[in-house]
N, C-alpha and C positions, 0 to 999 in steps of 0.2 A: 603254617599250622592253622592260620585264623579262613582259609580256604578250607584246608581240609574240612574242617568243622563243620561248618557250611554245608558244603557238599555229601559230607557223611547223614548231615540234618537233615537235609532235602530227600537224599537215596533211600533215610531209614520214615520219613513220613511219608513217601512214596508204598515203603511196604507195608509199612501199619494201614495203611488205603486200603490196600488190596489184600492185608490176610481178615480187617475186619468191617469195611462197609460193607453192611448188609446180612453180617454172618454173626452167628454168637461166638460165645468161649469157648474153647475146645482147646483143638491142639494149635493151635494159631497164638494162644497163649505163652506155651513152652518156645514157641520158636522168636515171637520176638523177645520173651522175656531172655533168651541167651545172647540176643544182639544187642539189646538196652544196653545190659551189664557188661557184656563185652566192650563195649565202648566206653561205659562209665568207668571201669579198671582199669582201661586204656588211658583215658585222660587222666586219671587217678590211683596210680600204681600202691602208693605207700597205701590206699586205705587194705588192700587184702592182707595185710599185717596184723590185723588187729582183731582181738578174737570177739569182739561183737559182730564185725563186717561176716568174718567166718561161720557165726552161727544164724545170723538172719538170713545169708546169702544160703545156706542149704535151708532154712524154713520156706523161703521165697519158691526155690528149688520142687520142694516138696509139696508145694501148695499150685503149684503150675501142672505139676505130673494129676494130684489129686482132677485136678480142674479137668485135665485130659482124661483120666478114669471115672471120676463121677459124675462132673459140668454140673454141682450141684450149687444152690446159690448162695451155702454157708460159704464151701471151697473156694469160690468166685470173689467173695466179700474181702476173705482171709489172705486171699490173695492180694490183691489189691492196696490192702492194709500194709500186710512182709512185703510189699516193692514199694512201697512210700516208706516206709521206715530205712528199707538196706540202702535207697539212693539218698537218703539224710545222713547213714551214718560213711557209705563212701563219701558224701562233701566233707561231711565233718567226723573223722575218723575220729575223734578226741572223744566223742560226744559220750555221756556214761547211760542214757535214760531213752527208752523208747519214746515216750512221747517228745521229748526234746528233738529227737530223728526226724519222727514226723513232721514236726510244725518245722523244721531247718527244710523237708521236702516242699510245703507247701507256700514255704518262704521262696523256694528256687522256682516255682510255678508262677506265682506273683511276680516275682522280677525276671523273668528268664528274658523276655524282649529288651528289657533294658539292660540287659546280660548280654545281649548280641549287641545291643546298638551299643556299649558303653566300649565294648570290643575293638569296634572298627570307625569310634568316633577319636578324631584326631583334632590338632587345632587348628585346624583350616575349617572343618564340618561341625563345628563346637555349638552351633546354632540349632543341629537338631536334637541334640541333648539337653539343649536351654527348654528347645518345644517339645520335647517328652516329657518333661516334669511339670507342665500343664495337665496334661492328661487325667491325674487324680481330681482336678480343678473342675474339669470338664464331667469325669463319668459321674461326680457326687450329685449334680443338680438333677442327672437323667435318672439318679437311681430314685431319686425321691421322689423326683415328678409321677415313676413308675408305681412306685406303693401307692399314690395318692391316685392316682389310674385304676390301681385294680381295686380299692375301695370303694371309689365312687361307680364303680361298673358292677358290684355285687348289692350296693345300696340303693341303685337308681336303675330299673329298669326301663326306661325309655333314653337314658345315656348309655346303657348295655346295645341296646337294639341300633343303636346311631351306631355306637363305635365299629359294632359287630358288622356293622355293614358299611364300615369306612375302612375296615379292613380285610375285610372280603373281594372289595371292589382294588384295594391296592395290594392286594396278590394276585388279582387273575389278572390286571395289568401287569405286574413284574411275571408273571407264567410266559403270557403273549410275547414280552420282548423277550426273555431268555428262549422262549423254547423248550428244548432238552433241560437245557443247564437244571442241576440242583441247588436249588441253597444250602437245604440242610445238608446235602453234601460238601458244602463248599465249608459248610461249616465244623463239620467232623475233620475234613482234612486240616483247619486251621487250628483247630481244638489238638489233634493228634502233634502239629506241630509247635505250639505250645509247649506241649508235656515233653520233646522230644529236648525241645532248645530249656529247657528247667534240667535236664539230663545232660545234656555236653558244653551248654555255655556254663555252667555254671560258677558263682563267683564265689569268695571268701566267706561267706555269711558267717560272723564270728556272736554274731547277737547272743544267742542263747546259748553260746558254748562261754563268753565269757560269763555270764550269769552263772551258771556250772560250775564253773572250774574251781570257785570259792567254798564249794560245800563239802563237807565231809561225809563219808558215815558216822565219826562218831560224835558224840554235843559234844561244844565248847562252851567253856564258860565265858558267861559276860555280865561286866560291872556296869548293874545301874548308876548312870547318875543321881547325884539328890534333887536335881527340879524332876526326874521321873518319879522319884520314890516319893515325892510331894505334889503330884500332880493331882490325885483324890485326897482334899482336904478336910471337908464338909461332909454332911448327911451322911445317904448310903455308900458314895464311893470311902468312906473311912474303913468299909472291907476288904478292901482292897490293896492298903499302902502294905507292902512289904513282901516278902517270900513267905514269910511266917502262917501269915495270915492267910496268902494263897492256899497255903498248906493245909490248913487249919478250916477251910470251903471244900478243899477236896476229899479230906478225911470223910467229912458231914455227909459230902454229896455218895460217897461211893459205900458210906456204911446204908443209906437211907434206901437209894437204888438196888444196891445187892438183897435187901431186906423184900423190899420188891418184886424183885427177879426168882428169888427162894421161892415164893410164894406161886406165882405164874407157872414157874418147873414143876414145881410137884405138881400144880395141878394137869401139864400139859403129860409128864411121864405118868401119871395115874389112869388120865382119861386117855390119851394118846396113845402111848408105848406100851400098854399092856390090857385098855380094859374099851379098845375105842368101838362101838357098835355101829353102824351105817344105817342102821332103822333109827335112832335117835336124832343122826342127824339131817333135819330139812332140807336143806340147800347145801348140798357136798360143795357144790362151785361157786356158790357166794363163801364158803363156809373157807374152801380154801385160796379163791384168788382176792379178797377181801384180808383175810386174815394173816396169808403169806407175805403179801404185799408189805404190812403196816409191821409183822415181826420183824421183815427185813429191814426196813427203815427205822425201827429202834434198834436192831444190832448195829446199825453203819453213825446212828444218832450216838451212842455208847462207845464207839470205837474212837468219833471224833472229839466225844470229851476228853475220853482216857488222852488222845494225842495232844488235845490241847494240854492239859495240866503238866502231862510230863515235855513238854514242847521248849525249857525254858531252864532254868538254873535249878529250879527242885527235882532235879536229875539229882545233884551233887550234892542236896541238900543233908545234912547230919540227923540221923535219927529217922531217915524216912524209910524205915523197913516197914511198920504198920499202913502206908499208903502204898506199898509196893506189892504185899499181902494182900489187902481189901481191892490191889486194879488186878491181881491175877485171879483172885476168885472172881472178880467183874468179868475179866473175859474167860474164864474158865464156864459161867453162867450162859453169857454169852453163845461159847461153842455147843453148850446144849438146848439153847432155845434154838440156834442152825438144826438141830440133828432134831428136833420137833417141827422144823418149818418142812424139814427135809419128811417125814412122817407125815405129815400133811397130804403132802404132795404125793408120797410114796400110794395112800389111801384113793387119792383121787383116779390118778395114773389104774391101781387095782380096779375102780371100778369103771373107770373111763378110758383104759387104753392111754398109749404116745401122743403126744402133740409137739409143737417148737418149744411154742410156751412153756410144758412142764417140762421139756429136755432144758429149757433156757434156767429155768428156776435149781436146776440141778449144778449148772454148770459156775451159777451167780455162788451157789454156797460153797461150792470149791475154791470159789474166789474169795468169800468171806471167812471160809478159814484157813484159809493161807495168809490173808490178813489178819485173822486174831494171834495165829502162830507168829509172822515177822513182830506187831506189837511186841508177843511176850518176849522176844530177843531186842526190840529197843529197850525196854522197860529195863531187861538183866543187865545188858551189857553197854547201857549209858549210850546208846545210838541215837544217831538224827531222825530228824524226820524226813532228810534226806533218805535217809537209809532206809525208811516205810515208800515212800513212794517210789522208789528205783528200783526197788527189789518186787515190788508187788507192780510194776509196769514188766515187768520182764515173765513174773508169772500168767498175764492177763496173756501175752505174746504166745507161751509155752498152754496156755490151756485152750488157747485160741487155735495152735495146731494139733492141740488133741482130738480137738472138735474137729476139724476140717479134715480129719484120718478116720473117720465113720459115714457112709453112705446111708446119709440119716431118713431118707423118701424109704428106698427099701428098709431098714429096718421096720421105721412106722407100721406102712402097710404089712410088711409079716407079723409084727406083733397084733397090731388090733384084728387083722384076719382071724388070728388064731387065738381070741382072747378067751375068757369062758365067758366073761359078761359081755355076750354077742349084743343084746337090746342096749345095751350102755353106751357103745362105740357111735362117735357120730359120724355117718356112713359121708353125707354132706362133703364135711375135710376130709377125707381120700378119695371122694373123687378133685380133687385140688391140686392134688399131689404130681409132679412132673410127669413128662412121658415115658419115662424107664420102668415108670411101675405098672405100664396098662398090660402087658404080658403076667402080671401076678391077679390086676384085675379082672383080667377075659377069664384068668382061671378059675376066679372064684366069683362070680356072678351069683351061686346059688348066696351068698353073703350078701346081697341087695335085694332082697324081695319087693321091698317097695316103693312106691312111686316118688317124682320131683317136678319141681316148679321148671321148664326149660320154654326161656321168651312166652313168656304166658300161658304155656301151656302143659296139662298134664301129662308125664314123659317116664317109662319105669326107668327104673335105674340101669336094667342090663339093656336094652336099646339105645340109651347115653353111653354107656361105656363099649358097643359095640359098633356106636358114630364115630368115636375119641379114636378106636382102634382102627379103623376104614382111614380116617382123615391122617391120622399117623403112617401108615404105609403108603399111603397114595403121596404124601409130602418128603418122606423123611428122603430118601433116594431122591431128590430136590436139592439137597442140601451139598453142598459146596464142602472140600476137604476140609477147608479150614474149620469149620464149626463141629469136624467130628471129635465125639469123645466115648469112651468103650461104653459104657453103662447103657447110652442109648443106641447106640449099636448091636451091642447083644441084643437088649430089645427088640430091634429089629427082627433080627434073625429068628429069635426064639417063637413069633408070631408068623412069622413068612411062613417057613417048615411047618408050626401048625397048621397052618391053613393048605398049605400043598398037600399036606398028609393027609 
């Protein structure tokens, strides 16, 4: 078995070689994502049991195909993410929490050499296991010496100009002996083998599962002792001995805040939601990425008091229906200062067309109220704060492949294309935008009238975009099966036949 392995690691970094030096994401993606897994299930049968493996493994699935349809670099991201999570939760099927997956993946990255070497070390070779556990010993001094290197080379320009040309001078020595040879190839292929042997050596990593396995969803109760309940004697900490009193801070804080919050809504649903005029305001984009920014950071501020207070035995406390009251009008306030940020942005987007950024702010409040809504189910039903972070790790996962099911370059460009506020759109960001979309831009060039900065020089906009479109056909039929993916292939075609025609 411990050959196979071996030899199954060498044959599958061999292909990872050859579907991805040199080539991007594409369908090179889907192929080896079916070999990874096919072997991780192989050495790992009992994990497709278990319905977390089941559902990350068709997300992983669905985000490889995306990749091959769109090769967009949300898809690409989301990808990457769902196969570090599915190889976490085949080592550790038990595992209940995304992010627990991931960090058990990137636990199996970090050891996966001492994965192999722990393998095939026996007590006769027991010496090189002794000098592998140097090695932390060893990388720590180099890393520091390195930060203190690249410090001193941005603060000292005559130690920049030495180094830069001491290592100038010991690359094109190591060029002359290699020859051919690559490094950074040498080093992709080592990199790739790495990740391969984190995938089939992999060991027990129980760390974070036993951490795990003690939580609940729902709170337990627990008995202070009395040196805790007497640890604030004196002064100000005397507001704090007891439950009582905790209770009696949160009452204060969430009547005082909501009183707050009342105030900010009406004014936001008044000038906002019904009466907002765009001559009034100065700076739409100071006005909204200034202002959205800082709502969202007192919503997530608000969210983690509420979890703090209720985090602890005044779950069970007698008589807390008036703090149970005043935390769900707090997040009920809450969900409408989201659906004002969300307004904001809504305003912006009208007069400014798509961008990441305002698709990203849209996607963040999706996130935040599915978070206000879990809160209002810890709050009812005496849940952990397990149960907020597990349940809203798995949402982040499911909106993450919402997002990566939208071919979000094309939509952009059709919408700001076709926006009515044409002078609003900044022309600048789509030409930015990947090469799938220069077939939509050749189309509409009369939508760039005017000129750009390109290497110094003054350059119109449809002469740029009809360089982008020459240099894309002339390269794309260049490109190696593996890097294909449909979105920019149609592309292709749909400019070839223009131009024949």
């Amino acid at each position: 078995m411990k050959k196979h392995k071996l030899l199954l690691s060498l044959l599958l970094t061999a292909l990872y070689d050859y579907l991805f030096w040199n080539q991007n994401m594409g369908i090179n993606v889907l192929v080896l994502f079916i070999l990874l897994v096919s072997a991780a299930l192989y050495f790992n049968p009992e994990a497709i049991k278990k319905t977390s493996v089941k559902i990350v493994l068709s997300g992983t699935l669905l985000c490889a195909l995306l990749v091959l349809l769109y090769g967009s670099t949300i898809t690409k991201v989301c990808y990457l993410f769902s196969f570090a999570v599915l190889i976490g939760f085949i080592h550790q099927p038990e595992l209940k929490t995304i992010y627990n997956s991931f960090l058990t993946y990137l636990l199996s990255v970090s050891q996966s050499i001492k994965n192999v070497i722990d393998l095939y070390n026996d007590s006769e070779n027991g010496k090189l296991k002794k000098a592998f556990s140097y090695i932390p010993l060893t990388i720590t001094p180099f890393i520091i010496l390195i930060i203190f290197y690249w410090i001193f080379k941005f603060a000292n320009p005559v130690f920049d100009q030495l180094s830069s040309n001491l290592w100038n001078k010991i690359w094109e020595d190591i060029s002359q002996f290699f020859g051919n040879f690559s490094f950074l190839h040498a080093l992709f292929i080592l990199s790739g083998l790495l990740i391969i042997f984190s995938i089939i050596f992999n060991r027990d990593l129980q760390q974070l599962l036993k951490l795990e396995t003690p939580l609940s969803d729902y709170f337990i109760r627990s008995k202070k002792s009395i040196a805790e309940s007497k640890k604030y004697s004196e002064g100000f900490g005397e507001l704090f001995i007891g439950l009582k009193n905790e209770y009696r801070i949160a009452l204060i804080m969430t009547v005082m805040i909501n009183t707050l919050l009342l105030i900010v809504n009406y004014i936001d649903v008044q000038w906002l939601w019904f009466n907002f005029d765009y001559s009034q305001t100065q700076n739409l984009a100071q006005f909204v990425h200034e202002g959205t920014w800082l709502l969202i950071l007192s919503i997530l501020f608000s969210m983690a008091i509420i979890l703090f207070f209720f985090r602890a035995n005044i779950n069970l406390l007698k008589n807390n229906k008036t703090l149970k009251i005043l935390a769900y009008v707090w997040i009920a306030q809450n969900a409408i200062l989201a659906t004002s940020v969300a307004m904001r942005n809504y305003h912006y987007i009208h007069q400014h067309g798509l961008a990441y950024k305002r698709i990203g702010v849209i996607v963040f409040l999706i996130l935040v109220i599915v978070g206000l809504i879990t809160l209002i189910v810890k709050i009812k039903d005496k849940k952990s704060s397990f149960f907020l972070f597990r349940t809203n790790s798995w949402a982040l996962y499911f909106v993450m492949l919402l997002t990566s099911c939208l071919d979000w370059d094309m939509i952009i460009i059709n919408n700001n294309i076709n926006h009515p506020n044409a002078p609003g759109i900044d022309k600048e960001f789509l030409l930015t935008l990947s090469d799938k979309t220069l077939y939509v831009l050749s189309q509409n060039k009369f939508f760039f009238p005017e000129t750009k900065y390109v290497d110094d020089k003054v350059q119109p906009y449809s002469d740029y975009i009809d360089k982008r479109v020459q240099n894309f056909i002339q390269e794309y039929p260049k490109k190696n099966w593996q890097s294909f993916n449909a979105a920019e292939n149609n592309c292709y075609t749909k400019l070839t036949t223009k131009i024949n025609n």
